[in-house]
Biopython code that builds the backbone (N, CA, C, O; Angstrom):
import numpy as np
from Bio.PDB.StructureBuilder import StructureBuilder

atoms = [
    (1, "UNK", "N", (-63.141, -105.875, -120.729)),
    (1, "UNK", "CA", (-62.718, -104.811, -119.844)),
    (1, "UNK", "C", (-63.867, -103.814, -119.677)),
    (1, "UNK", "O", (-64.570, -103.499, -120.638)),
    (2, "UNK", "N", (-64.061, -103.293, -118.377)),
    (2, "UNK", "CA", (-64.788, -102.178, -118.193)),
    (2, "UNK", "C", (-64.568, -101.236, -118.744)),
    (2, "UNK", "O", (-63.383, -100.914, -118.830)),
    (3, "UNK", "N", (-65.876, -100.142, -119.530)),
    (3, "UNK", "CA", (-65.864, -99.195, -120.138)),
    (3, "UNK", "C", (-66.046, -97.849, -118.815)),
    (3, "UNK", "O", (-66.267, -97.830, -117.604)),
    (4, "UNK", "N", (-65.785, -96.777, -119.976)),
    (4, "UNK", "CA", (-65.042, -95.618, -118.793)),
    (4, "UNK", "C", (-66.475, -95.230, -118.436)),
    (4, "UNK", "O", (-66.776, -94.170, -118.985)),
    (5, "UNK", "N", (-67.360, -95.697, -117.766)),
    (5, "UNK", "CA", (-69.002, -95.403, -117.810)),
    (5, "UNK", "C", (-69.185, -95.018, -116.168)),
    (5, "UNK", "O", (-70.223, -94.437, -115.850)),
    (6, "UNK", "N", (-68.466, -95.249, -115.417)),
    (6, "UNK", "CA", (-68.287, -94.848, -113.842)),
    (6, "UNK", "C", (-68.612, -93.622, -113.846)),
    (6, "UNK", "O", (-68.873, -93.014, -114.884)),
    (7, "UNK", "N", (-68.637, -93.091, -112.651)),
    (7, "UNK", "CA", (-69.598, -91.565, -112.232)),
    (7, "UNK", "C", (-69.217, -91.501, -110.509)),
    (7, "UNK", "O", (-69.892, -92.091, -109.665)),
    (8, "UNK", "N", (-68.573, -91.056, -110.343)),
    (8, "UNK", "CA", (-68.895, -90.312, -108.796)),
    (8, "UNK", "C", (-69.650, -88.843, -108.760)),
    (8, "UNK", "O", (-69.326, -87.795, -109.320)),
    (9, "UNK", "N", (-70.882, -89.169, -107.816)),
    (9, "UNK", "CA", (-71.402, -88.047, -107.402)),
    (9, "UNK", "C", (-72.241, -88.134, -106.043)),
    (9, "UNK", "O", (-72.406, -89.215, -105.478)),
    (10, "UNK", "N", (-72.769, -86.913, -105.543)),
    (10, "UNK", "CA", (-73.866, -86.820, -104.463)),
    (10, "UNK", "C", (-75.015, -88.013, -104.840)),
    (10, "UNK", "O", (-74.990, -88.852, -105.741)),
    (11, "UNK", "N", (-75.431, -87.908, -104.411)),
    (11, "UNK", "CA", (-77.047, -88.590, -104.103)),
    (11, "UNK", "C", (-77.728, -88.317, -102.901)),
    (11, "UNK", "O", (-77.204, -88.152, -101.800)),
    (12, "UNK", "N", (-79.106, -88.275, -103.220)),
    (12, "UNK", "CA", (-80.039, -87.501, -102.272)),
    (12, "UNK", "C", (-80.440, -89.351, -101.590)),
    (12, "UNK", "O", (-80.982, -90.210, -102.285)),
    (13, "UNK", "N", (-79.997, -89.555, -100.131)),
    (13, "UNK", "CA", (-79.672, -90.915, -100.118)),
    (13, "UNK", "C", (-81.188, -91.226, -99.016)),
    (13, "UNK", "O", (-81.269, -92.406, -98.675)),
    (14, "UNK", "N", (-82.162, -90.432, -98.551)),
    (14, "UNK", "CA", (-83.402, -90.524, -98.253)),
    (14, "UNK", "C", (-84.291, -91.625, -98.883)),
    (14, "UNK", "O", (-85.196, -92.271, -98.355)),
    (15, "UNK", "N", (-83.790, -91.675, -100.186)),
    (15, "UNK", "CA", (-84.905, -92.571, -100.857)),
    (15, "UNK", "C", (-83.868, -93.499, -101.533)),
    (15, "UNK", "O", (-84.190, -93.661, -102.709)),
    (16, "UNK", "N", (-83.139, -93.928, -101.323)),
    (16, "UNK", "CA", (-81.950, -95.037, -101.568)),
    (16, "UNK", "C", (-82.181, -96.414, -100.259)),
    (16, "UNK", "O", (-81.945, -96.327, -99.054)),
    (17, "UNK", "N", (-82.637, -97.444, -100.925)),
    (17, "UNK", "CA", (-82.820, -98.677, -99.722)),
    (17, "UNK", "C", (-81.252, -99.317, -99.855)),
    (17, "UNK", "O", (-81.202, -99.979, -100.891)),
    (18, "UNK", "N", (-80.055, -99.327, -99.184)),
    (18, "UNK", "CA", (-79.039, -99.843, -99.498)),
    (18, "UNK", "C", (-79.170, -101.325, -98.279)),
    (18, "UNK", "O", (-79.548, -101.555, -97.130)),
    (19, "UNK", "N", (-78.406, -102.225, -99.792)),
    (19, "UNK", "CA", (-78.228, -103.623, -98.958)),
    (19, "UNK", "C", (-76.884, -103.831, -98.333)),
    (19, "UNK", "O", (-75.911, -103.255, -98.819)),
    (20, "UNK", "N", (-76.771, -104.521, -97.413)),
    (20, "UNK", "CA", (-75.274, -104.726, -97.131)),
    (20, "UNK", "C", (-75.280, -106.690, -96.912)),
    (20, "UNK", "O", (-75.865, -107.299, -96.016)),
    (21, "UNK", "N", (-74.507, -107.248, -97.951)),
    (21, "UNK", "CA", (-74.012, -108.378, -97.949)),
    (21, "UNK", "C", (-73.859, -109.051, -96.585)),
    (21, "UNK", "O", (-72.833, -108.655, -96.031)),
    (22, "UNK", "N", (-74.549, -109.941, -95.865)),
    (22, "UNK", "CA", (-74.770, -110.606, -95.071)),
    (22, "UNK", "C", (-73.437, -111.466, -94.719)),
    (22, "UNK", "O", (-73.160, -111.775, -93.560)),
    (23, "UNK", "N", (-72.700, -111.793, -95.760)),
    (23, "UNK", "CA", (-71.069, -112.427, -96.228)),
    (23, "UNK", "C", (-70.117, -111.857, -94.768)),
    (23, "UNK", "O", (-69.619, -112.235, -93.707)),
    (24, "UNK", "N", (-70.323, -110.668, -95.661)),
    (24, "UNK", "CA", (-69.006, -109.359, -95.128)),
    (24, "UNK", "C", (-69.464, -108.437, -94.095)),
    (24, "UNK", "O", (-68.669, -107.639, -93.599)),
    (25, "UNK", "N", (-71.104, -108.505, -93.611)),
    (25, "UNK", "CA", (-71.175, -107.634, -91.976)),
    (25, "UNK", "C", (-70.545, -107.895, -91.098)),
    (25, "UNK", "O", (-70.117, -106.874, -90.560)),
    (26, "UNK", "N", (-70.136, -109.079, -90.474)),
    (26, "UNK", "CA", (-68.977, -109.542, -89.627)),
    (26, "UNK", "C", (-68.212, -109.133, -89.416)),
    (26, "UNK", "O", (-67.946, -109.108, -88.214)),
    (27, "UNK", "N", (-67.258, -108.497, -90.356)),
    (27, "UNK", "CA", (-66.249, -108.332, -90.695)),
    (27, "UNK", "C", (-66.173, -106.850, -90.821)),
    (27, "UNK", "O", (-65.125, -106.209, -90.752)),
    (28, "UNK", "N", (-66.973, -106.517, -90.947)),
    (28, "UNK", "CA", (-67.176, -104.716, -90.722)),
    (28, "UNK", "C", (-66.295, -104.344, -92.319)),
    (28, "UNK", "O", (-65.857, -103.196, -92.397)),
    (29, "UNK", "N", (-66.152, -104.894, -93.033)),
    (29, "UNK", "CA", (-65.434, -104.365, -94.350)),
    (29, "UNK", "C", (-66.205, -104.324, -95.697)),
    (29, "UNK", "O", (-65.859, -104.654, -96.832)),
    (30, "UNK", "N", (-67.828, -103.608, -95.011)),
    (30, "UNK", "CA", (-68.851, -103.913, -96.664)),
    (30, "UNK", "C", (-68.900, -103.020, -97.390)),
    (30, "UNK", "O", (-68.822, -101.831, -97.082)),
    (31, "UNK", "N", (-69.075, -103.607, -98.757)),
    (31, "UNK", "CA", (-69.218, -102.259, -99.418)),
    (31, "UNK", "C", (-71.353, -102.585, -99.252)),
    (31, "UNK", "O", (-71.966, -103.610, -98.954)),
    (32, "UNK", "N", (-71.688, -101.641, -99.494)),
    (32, "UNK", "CA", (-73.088, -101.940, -99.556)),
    (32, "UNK", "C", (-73.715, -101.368, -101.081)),
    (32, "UNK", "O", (-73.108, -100.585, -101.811)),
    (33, "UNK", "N", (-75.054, -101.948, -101.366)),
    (33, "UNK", "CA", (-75.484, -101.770, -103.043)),
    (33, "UNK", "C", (-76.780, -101.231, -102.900)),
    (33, "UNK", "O", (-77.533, -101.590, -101.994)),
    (34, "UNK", "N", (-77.150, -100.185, -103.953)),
    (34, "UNK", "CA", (-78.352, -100.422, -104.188)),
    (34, "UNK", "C", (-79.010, -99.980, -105.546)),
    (34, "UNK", "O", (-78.212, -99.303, -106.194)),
    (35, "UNK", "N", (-79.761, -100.088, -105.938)),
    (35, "UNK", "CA", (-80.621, -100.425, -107.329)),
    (35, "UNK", "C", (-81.099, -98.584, -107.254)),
    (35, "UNK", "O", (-81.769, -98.205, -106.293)),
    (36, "UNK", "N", (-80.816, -97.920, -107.982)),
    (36, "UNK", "CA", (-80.778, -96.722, -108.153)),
    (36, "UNK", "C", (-81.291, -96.935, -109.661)),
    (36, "UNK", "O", (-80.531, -97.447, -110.483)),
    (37, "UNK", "N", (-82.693, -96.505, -110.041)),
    (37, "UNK", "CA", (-83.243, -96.414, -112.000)),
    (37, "UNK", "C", (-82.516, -97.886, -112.254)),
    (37, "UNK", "O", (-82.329, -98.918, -111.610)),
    (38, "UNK", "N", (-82.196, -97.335, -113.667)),
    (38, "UNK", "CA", (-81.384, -98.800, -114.093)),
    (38, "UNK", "C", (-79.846, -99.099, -113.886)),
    (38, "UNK", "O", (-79.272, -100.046, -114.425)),
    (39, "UNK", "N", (-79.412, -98.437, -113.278)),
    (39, "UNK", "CA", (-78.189, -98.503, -112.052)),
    (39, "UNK", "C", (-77.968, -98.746, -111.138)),
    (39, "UNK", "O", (-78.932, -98.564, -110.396)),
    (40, "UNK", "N", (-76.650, -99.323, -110.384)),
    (40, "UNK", "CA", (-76.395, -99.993, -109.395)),
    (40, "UNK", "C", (-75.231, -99.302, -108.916)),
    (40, "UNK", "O", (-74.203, -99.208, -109.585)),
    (41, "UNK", "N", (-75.428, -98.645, -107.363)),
    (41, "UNK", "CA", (-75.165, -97.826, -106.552)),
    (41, "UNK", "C", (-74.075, -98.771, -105.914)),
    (41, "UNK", "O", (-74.404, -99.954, -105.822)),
    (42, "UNK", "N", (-72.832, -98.417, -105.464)),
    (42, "UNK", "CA", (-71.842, -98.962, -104.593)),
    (42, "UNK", "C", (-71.322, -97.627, -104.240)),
    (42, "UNK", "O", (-70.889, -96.615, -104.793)),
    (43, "UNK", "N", (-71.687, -98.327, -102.475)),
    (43, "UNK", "CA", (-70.377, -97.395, -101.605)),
    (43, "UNK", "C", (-69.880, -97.814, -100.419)),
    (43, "UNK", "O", (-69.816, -99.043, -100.444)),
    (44, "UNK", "N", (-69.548, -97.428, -99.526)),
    (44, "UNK", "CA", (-68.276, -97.947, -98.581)),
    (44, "UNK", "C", (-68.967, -97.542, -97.040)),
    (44, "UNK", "O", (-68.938, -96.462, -96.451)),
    (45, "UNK", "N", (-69.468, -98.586, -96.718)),
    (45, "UNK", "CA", (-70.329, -98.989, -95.405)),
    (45, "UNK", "C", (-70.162, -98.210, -94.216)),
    (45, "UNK", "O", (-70.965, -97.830, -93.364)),
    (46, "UNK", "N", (-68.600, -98.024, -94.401)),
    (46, "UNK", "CA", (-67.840, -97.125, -93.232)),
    (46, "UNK", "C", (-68.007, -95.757, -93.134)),
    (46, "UNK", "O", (-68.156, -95.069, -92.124)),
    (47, "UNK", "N", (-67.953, -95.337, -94.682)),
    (47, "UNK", "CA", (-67.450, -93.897, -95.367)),
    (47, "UNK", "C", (-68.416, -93.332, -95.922)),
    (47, "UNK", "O", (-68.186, -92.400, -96.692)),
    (48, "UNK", "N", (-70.120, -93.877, -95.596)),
    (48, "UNK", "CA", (-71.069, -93.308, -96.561)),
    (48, "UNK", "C", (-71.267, -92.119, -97.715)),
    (48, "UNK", "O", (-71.840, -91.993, -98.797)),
    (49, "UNK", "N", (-70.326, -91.218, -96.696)),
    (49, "UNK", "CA", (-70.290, -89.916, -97.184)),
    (49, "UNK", "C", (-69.236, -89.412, -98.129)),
    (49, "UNK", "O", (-69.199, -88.255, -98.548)),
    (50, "UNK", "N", (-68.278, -90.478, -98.472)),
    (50, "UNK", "CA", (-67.246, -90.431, -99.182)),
    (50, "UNK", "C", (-67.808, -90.478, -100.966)),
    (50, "UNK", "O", (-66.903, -90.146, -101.731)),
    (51, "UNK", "N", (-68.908, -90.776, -101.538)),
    (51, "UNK", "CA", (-69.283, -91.152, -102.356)),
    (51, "UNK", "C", (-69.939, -92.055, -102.853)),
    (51, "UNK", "O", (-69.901, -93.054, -102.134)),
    (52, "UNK", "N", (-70.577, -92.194, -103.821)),
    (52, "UNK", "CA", (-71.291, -93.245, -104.350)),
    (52, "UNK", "C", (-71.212, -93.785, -106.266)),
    (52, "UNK", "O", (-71.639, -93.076, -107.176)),
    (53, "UNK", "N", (-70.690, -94.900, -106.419)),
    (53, "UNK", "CA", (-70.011, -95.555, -107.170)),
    (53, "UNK", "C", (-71.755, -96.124, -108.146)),
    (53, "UNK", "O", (-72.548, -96.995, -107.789)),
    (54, "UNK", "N", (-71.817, -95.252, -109.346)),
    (54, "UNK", "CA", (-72.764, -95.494, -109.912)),
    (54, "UNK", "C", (-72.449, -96.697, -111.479)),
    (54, "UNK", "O", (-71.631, -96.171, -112.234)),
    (55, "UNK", "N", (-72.803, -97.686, -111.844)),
    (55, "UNK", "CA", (-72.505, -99.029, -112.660)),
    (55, "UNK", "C", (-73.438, -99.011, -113.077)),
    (55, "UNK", "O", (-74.463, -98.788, -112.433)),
    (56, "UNK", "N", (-73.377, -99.296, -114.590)),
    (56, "UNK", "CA", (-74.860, -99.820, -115.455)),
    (56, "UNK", "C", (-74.807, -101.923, -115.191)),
    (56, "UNK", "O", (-73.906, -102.740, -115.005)),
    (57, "UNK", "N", (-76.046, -101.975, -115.301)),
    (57, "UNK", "CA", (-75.672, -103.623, -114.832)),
    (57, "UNK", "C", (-74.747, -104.614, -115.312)),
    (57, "UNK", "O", (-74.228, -105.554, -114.711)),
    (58, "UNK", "N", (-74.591, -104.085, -116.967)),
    (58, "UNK", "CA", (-73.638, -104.377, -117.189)),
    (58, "UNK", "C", (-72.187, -104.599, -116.756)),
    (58, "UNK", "O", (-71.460, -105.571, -116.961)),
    (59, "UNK", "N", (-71.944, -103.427, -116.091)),
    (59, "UNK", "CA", (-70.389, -102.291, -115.572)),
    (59, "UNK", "C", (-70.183, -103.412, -114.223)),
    (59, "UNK", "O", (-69.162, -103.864, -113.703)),
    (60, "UNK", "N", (-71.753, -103.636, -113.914)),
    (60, "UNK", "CA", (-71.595, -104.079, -112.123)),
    (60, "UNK", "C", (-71.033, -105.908, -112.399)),
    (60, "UNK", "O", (-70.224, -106.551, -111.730)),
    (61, "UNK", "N", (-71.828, -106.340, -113.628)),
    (61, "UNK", "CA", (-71.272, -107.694, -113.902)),
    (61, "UNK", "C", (-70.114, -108.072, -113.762)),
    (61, "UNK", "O", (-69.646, -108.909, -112.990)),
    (62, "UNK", "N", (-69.452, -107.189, -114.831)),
    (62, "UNK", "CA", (-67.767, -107.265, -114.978)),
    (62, "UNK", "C", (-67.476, -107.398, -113.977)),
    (62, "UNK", "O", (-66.991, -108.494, -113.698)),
    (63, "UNK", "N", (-67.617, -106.301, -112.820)),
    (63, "UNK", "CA", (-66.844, -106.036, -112.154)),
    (63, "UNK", "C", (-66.766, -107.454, -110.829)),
    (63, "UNK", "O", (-65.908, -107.884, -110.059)),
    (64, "UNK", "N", (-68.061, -107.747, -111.132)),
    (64, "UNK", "CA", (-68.580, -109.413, -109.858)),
    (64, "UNK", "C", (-67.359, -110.671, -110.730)),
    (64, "UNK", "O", (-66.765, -111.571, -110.135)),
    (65, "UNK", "N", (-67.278, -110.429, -111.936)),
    (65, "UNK", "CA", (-66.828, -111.273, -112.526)),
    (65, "UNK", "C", (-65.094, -111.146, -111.845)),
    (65, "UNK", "O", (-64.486, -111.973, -111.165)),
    (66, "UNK", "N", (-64.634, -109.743, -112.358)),
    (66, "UNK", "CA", (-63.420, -109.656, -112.148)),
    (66, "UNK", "C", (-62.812, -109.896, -110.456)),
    (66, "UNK", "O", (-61.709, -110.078, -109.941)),
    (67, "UNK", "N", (-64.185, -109.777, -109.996)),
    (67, "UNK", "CA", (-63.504, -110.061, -108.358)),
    (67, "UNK", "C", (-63.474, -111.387, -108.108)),
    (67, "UNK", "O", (-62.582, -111.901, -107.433)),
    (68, "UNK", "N", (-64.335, -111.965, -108.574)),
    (68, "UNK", "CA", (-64.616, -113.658, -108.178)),
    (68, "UNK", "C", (-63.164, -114.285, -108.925)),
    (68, "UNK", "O", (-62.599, -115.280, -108.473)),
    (69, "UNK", "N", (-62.782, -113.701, -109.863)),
    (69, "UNK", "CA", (-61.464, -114.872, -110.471)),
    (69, "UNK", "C", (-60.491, -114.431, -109.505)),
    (69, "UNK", "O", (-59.367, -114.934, -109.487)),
]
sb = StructureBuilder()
sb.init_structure("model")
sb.init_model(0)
sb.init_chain("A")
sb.init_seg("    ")
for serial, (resi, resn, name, xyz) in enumerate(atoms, 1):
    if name == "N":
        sb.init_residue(resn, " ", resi, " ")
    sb.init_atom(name, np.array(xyz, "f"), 0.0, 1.0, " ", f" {name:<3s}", serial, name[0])
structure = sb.get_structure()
């Protein structure tokens, strides 16, 4: 199980290269990622401004894991 290690906050998003999954552009429903230090940035393609979902690589594993089953 994921540990309580999540973080919502600002980010100064100028110097943030975010990817968006090639899968799910179609579909207009991406979340998009990006490599922030030794963290991994998720947020909501639509809603940029709604927040940004900070994961240690660990945090981000689980979470690839828990979606794929």
């Amino acid at each position: 199980m994921m540990e309580e290690r999540v973080k919502m906050k600002p980010l100064d998003e100028t110097r943030v290269h975010w990817r968006t999954a090639s899968y799910s552009a179609a579909q207009g429903n991406c979340v998009q990622t990006a490599r922030i230090g030794h963290q991994i940035a998720l947020r909501d393609s639509k809603n940029p401004s709604a927040g940004v979902l900070l994961l240690t690589p660990a945090d981000f594993h689980a979470l690839l894991v828990q979606i794929k089953d």
